[in-house]
PyMOL Python script that loads the backbone (N, CA, C, O; Angstrom):
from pymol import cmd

cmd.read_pdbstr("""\
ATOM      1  N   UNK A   1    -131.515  87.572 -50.739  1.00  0.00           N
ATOM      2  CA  UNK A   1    -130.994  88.819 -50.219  1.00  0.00           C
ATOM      3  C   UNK A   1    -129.474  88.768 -50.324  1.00  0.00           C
ATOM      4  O   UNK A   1    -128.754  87.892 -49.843  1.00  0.00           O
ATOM      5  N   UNK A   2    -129.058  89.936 -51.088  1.00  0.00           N
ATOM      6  CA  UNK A   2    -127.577  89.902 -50.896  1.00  0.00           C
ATOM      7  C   UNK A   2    -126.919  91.488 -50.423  1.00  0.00           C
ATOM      8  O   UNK A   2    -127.426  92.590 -50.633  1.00  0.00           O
ATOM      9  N   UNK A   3    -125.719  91.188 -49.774  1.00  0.00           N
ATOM     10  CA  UNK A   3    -125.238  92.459 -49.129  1.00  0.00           C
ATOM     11  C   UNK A   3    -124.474  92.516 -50.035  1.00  0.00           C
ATOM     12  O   UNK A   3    -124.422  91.387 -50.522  1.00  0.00           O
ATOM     13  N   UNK A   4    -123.506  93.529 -50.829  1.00  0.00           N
ATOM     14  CA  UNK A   4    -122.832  93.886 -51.952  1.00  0.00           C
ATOM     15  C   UNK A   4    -121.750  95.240 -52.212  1.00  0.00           C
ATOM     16  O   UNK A   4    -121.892  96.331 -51.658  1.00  0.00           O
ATOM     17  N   UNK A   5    -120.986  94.998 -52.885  1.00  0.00           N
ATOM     18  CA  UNK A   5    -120.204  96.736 -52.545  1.00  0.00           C
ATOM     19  C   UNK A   5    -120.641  96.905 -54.280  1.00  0.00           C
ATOM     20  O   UNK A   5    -120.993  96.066 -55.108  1.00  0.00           O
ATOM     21  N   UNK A   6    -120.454  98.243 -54.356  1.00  0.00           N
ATOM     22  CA  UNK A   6    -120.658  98.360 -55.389  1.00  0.00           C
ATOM     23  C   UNK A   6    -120.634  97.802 -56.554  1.00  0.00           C
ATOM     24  O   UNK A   6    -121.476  97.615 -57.433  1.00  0.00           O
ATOM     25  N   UNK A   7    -119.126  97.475 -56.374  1.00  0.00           N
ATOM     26  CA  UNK A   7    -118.848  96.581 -57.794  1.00  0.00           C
ATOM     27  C   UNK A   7    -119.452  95.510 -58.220  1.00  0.00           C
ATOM     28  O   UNK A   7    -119.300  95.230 -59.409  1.00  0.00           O
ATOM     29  N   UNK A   8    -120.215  94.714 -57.451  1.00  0.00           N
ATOM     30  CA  UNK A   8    -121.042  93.510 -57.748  1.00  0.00           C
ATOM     31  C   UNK A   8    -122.529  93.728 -57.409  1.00  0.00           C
ATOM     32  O   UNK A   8    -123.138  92.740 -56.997  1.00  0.00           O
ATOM     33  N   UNK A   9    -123.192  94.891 -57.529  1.00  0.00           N
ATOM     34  CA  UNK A   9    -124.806  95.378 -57.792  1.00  0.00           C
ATOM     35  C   UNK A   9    -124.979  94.981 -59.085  1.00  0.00           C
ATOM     36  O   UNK A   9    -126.144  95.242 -59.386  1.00  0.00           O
ATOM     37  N   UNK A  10    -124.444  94.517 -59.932  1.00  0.00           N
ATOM     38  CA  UNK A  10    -124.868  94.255 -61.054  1.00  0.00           C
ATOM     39  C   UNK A  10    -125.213  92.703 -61.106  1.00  0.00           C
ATOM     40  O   UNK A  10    -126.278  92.180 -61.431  1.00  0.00           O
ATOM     41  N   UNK A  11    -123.757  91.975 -60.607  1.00  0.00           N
ATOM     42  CA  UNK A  11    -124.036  90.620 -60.477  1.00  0.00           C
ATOM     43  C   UNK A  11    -125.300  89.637 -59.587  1.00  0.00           C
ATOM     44  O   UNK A  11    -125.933  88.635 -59.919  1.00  0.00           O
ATOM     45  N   UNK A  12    -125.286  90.666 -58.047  1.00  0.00           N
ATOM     46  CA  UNK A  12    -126.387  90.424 -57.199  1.00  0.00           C
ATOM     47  C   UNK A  12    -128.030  90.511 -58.042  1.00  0.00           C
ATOM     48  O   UNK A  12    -128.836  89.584 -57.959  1.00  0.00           O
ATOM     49  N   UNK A  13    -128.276  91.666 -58.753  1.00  0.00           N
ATOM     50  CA  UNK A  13    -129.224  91.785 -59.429  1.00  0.00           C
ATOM     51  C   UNK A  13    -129.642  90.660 -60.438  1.00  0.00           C
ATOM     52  O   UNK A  13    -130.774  90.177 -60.396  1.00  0.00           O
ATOM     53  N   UNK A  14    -128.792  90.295 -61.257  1.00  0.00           N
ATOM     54  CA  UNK A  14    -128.726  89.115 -62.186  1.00  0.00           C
ATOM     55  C   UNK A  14    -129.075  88.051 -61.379  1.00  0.00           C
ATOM     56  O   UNK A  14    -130.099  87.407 -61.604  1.00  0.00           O
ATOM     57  N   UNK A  15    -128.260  87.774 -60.373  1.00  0.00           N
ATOM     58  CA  UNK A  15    -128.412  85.744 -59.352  1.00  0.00           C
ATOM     59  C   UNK A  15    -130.252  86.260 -58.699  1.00  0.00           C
ATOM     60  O   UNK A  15    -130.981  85.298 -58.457  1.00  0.00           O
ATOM     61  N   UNK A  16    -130.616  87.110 -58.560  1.00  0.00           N
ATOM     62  CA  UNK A  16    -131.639  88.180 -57.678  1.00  0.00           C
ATOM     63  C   UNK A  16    -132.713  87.248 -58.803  1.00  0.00           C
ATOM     64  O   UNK A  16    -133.338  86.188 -58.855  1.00  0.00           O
ATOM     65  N   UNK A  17    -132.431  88.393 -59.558  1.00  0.00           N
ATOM     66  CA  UNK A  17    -133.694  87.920 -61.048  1.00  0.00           C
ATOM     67  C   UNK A  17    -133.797  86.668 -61.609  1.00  0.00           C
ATOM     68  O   UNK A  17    -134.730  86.422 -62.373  1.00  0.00           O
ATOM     69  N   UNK A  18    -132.732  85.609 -61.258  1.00  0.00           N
ATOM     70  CA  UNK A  18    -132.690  84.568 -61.665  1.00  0.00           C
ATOM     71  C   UNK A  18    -133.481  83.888 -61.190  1.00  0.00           C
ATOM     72  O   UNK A  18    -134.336  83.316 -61.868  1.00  0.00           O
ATOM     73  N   UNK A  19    -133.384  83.781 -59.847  1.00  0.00           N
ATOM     74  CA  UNK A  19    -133.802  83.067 -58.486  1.00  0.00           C
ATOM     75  C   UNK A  19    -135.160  83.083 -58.307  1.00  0.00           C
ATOM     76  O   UNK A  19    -135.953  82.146 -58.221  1.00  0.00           O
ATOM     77  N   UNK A  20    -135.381  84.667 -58.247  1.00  0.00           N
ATOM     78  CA  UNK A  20    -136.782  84.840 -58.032  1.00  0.00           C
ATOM     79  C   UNK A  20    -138.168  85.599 -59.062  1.00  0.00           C
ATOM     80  O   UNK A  20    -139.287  86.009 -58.754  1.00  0.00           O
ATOM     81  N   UNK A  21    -137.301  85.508 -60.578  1.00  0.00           N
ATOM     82  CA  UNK A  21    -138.029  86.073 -61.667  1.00  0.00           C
ATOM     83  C   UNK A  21    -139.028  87.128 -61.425  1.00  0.00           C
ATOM     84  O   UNK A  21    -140.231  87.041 -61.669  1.00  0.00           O
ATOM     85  N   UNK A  22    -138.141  88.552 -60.710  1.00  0.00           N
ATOM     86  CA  UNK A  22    -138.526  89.394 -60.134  1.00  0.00           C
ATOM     87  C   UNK A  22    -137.720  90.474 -60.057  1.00  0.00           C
ATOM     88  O   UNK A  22    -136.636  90.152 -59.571  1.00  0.00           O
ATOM     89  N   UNK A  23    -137.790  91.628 -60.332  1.00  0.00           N
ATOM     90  CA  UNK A  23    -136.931  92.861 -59.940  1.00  0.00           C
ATOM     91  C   UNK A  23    -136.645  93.160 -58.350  1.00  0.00           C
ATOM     92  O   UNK A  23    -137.557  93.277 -57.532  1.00  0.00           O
ATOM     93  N   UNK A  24    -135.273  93.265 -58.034  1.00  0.00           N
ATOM     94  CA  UNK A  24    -135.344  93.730 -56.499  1.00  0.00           C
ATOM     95  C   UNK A  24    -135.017  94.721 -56.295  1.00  0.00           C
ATOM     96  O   UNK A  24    -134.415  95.394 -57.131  1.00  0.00           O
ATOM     97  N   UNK A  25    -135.331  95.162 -55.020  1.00  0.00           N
ATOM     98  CA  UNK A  25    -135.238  96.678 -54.333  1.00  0.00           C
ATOM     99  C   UNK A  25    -133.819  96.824 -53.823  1.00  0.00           C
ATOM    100  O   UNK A  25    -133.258  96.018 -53.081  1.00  0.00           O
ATOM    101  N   UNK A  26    -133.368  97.802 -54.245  1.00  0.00           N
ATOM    102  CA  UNK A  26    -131.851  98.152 -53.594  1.00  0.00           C
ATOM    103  C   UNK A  26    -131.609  99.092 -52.785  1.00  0.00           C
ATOM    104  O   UNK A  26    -131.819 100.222 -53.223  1.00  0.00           O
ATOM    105  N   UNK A  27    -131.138  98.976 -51.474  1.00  0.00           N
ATOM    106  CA  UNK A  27    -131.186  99.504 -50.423  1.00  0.00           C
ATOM    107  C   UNK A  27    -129.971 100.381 -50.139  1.00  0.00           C
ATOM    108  O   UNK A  27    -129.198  99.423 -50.136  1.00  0.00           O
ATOM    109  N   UNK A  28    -129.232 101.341 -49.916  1.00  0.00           N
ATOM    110  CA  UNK A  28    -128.039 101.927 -49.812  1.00  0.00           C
ATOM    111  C   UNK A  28    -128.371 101.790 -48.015  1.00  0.00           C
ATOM    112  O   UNK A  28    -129.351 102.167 -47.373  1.00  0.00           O
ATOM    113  N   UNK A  29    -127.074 101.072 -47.563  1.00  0.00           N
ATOM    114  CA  UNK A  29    -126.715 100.619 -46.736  1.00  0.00           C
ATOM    115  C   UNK A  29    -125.949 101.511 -45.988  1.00  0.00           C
ATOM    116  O   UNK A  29    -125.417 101.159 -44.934  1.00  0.00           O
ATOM    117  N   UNK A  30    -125.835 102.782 -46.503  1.00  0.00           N
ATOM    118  CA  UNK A  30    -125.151 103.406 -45.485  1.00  0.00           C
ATOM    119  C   UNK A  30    -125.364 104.615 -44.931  1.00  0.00           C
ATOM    120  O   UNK A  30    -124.723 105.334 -44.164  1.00  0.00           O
ATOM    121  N   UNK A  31    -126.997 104.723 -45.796  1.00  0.00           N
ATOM    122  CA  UNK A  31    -128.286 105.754 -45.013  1.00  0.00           C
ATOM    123  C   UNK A  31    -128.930 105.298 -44.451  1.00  0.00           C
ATOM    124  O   UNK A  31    -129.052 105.693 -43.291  1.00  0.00           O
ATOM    125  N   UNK A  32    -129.806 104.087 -44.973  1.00  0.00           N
ATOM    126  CA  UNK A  32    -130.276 103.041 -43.897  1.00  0.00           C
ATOM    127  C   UNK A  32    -129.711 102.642 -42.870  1.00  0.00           C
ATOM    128  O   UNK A  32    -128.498 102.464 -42.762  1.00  0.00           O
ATOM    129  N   UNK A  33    -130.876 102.392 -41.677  1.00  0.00           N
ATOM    130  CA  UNK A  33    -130.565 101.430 -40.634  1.00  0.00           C
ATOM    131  C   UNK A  33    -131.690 100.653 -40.341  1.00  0.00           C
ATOM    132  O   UNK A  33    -132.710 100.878 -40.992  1.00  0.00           O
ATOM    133  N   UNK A  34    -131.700  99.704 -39.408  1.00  0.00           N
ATOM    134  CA  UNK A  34    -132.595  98.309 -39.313  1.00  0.00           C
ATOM    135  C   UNK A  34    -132.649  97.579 -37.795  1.00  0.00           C
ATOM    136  O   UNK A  34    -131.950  96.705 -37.283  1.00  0.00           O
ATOM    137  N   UNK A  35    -134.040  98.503 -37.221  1.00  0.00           N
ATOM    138  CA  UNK A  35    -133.392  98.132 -35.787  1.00  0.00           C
ATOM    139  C   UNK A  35    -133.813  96.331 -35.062  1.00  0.00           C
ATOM    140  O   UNK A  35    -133.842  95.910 -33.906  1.00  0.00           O
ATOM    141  N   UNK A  36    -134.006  95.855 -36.037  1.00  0.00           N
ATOM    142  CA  UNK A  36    -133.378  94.222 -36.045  1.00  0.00           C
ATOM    143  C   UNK A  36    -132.560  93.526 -36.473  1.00  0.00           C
ATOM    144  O   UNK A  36    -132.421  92.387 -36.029  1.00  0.00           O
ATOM    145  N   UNK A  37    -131.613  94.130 -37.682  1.00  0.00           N
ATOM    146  CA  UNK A  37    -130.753  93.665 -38.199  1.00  0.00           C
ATOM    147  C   UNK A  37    -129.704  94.016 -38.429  1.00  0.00           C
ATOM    148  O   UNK A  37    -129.731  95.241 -38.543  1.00  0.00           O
ATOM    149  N   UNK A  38    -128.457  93.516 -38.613  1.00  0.00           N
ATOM    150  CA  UNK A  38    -126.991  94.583 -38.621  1.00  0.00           C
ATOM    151  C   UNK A  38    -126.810  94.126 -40.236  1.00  0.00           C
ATOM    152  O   UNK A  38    -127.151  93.071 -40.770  1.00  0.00           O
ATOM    153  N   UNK A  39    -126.381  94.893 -40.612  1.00  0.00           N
ATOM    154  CA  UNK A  39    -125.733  94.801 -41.927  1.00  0.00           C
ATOM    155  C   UNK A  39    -124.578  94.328 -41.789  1.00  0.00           C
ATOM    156  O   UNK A  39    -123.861  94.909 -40.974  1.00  0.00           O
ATOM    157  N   UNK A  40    -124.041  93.201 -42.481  1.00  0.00           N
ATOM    158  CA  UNK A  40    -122.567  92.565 -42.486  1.00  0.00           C
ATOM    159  C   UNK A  40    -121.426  93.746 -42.872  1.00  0.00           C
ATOM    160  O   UNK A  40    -121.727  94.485 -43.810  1.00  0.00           O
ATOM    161  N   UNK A  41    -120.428  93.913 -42.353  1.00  0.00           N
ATOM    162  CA  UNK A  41    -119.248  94.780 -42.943  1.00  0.00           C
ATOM    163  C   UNK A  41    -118.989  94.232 -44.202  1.00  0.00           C
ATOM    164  O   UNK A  41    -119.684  94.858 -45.002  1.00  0.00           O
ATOM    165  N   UNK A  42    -118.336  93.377 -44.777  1.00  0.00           N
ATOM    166  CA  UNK A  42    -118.084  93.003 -46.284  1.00  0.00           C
ATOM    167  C   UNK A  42    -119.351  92.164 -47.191  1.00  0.00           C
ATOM    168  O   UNK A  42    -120.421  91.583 -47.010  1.00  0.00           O
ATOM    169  N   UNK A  43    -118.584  92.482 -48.066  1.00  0.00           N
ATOM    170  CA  UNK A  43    -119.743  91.848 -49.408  1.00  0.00           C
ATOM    171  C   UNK A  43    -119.863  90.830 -49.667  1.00  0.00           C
ATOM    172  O   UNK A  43    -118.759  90.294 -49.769  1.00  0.00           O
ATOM    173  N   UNK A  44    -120.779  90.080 -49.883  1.00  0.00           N
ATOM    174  CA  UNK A  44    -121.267  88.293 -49.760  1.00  0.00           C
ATOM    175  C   UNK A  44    -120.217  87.869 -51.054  1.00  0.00           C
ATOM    176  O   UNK A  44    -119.846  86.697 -51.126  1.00  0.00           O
ATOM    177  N   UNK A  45    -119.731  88.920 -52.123  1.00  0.00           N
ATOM    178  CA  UNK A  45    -118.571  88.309 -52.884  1.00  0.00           C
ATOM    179  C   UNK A  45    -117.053  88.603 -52.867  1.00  0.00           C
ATOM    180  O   UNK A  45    -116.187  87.980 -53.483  1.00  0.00           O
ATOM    181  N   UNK A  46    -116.890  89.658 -52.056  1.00  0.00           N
ATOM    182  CA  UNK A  46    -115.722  89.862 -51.732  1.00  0.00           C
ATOM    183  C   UNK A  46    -115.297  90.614 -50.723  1.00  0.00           C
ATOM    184  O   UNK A  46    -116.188  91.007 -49.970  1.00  0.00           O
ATOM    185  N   UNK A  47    -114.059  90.979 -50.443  1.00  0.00           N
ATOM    186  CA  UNK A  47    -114.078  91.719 -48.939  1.00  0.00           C
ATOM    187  C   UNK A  47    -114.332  93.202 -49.106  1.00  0.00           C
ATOM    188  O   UNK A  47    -113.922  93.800 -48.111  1.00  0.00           O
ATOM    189  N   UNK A  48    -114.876  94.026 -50.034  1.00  0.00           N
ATOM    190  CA  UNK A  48    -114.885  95.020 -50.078  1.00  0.00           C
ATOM    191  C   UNK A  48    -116.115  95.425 -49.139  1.00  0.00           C
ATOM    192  O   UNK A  48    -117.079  94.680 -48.965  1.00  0.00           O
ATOM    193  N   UNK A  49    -115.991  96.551 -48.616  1.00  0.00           N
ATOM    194  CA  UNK A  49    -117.575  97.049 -47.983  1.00  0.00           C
ATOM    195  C   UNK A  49    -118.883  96.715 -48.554  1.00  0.00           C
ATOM    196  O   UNK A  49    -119.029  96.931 -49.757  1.00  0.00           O
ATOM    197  N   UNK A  50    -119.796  96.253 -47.924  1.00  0.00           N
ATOM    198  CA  UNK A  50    -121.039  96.136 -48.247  1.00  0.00           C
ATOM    199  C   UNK A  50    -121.475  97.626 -48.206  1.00  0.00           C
ATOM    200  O   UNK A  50    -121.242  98.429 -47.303  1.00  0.00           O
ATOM    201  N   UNK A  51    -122.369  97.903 -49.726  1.00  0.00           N
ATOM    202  CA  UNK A  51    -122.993  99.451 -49.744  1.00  0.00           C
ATOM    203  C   UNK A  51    -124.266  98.953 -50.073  1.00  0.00           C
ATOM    204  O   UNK A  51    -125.232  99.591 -49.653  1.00  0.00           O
ATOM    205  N   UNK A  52    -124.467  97.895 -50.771  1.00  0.00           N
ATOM    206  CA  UNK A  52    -125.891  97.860 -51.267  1.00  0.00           C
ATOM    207  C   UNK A  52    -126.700  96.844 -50.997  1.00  0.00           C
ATOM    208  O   UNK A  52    -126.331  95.872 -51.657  1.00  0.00           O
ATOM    209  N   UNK A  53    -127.994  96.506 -50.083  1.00  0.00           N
ATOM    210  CA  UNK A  53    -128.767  94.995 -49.609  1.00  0.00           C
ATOM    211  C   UNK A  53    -129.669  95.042 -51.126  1.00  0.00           C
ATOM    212  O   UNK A  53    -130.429  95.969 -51.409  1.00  0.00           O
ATOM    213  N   UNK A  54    -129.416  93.873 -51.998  1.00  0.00           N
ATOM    214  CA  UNK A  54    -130.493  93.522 -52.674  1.00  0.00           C
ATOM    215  C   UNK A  54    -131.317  92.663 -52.235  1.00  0.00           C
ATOM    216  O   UNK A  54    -130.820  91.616 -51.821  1.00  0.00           O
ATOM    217  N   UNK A  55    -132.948  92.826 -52.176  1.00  0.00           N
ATOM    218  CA  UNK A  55    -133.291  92.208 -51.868  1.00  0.00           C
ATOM    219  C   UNK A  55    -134.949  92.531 -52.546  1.00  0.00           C
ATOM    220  O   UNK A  55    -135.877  91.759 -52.302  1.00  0.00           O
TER     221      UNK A  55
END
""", "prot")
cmd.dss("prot")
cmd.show_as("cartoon", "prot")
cmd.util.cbc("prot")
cmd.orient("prot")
């Protein structure tokens, strides 16, 4: 699972498919909500906003 801003949905998808030789579901993070989980403010690769959970 990765949290992501835009600019790195491409890269998340790639480490995604690598890992788990599988297509993942991409979540827009800022229509969604998750009433067990918070979405991190920045992106697991950089500080930009997280917009997208691959997972």
């Amino acid at each position: 699972m990765y949290c992501v801003c835009r600019e790195h949905v491409e890269l998340a998808i790639d480490k995604f498919v690598d890992e788990y030789e599988d297509a993942p579901d991409l979540i827009n993070l800022q229509t969604t909500t998750f009433s067990d989980w918070t979405a991190p403010a920045r992106c697991d690769w950089c500080e930009g906003p997280a917009e997208v959970l691959v997972v």
